[in-house]
C-alpha positions as CSV (number, residue, x, y, z in Angstrom):
1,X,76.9,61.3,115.2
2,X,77.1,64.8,113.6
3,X,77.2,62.9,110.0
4,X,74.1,60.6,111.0
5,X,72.0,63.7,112.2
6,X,72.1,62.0,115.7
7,X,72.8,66.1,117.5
8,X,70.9,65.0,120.9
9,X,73.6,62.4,121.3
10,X,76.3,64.6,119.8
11,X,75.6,67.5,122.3
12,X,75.6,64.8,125.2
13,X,78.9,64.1,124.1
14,X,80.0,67.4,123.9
15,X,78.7,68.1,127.0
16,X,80.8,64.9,128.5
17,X,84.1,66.1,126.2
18,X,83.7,69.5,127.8
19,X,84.4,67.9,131.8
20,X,87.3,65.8,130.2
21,X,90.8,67.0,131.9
22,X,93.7,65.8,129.3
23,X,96.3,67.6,131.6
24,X,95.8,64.4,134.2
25,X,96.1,60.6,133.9
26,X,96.1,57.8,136.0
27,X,96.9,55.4,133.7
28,X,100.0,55.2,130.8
29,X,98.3,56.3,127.3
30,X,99.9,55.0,124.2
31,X,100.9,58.4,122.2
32,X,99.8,56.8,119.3
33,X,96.3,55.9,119.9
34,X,95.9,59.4,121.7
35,X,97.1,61.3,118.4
36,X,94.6,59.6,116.0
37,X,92.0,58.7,118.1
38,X,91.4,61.5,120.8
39,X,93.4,64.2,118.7
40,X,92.2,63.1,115.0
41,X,88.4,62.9,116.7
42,X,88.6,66.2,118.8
43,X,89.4,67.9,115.3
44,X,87.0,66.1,113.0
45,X,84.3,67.4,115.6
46,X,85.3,70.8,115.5
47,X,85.7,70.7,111.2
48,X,81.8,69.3,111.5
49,X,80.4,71.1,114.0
50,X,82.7,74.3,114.8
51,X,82.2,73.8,118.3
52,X,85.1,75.5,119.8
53,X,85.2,73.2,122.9
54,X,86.2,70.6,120.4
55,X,89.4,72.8,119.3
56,X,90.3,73.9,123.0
57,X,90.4,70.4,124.1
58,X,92.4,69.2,120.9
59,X,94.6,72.1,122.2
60,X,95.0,70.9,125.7
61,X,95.5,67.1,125.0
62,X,98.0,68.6,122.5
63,X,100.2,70.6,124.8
64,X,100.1,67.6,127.4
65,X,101.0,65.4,124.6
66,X,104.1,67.2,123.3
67,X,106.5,66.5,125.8
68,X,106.3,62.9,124.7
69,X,107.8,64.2,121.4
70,X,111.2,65.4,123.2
71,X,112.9,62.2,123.0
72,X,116.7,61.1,122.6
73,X,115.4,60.1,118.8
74,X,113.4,62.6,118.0
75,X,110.7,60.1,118.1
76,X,107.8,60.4,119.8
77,X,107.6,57.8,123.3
78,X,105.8,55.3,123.1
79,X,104.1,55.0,126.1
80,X,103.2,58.7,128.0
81,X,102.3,59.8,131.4
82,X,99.6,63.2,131.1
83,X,100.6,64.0,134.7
């Protein structure tokens, strides 16, 4: 959106990203899609924009994704309950 010039839609979006709570889930994410997709968006938002609400919430979906990463292996779970 910020590439395309679209900023009404990108500031709704913002707006919505802003009322997001990554520290609760209902549902079993995949730690995968969450890294490239929420994490890898969050923080190509913030490069373009230098929103900082973009870079707190790639912070807090960060720290609840972490725990995911202490595994037997060493490799991240697979499957990862925020709450």
């Amino acid at each position: 959106m910020w590439i395309m010039d679209l900023k009404e839609e990108f500031n709704h979006s913002r707006d919505f990203v802003r009322s997001v709570d990554f520290t609760k889930s209902d549902e079993i994410i995949n730690v995968f899609e969450a890294t490239i997709r929420y994490l890898g968006g969050l923080l190509s938002a913030y490069e373009l924009s230098k929103e900082l609400v973009f870079l707190e919430k790639v912070q807090e979906l960060g720290n609840a994704l972490l725990p995911s990463f202490d595994s037997p292996t060493g490799l991240p779970y697979n499957a990862w309950n925020l709450t």
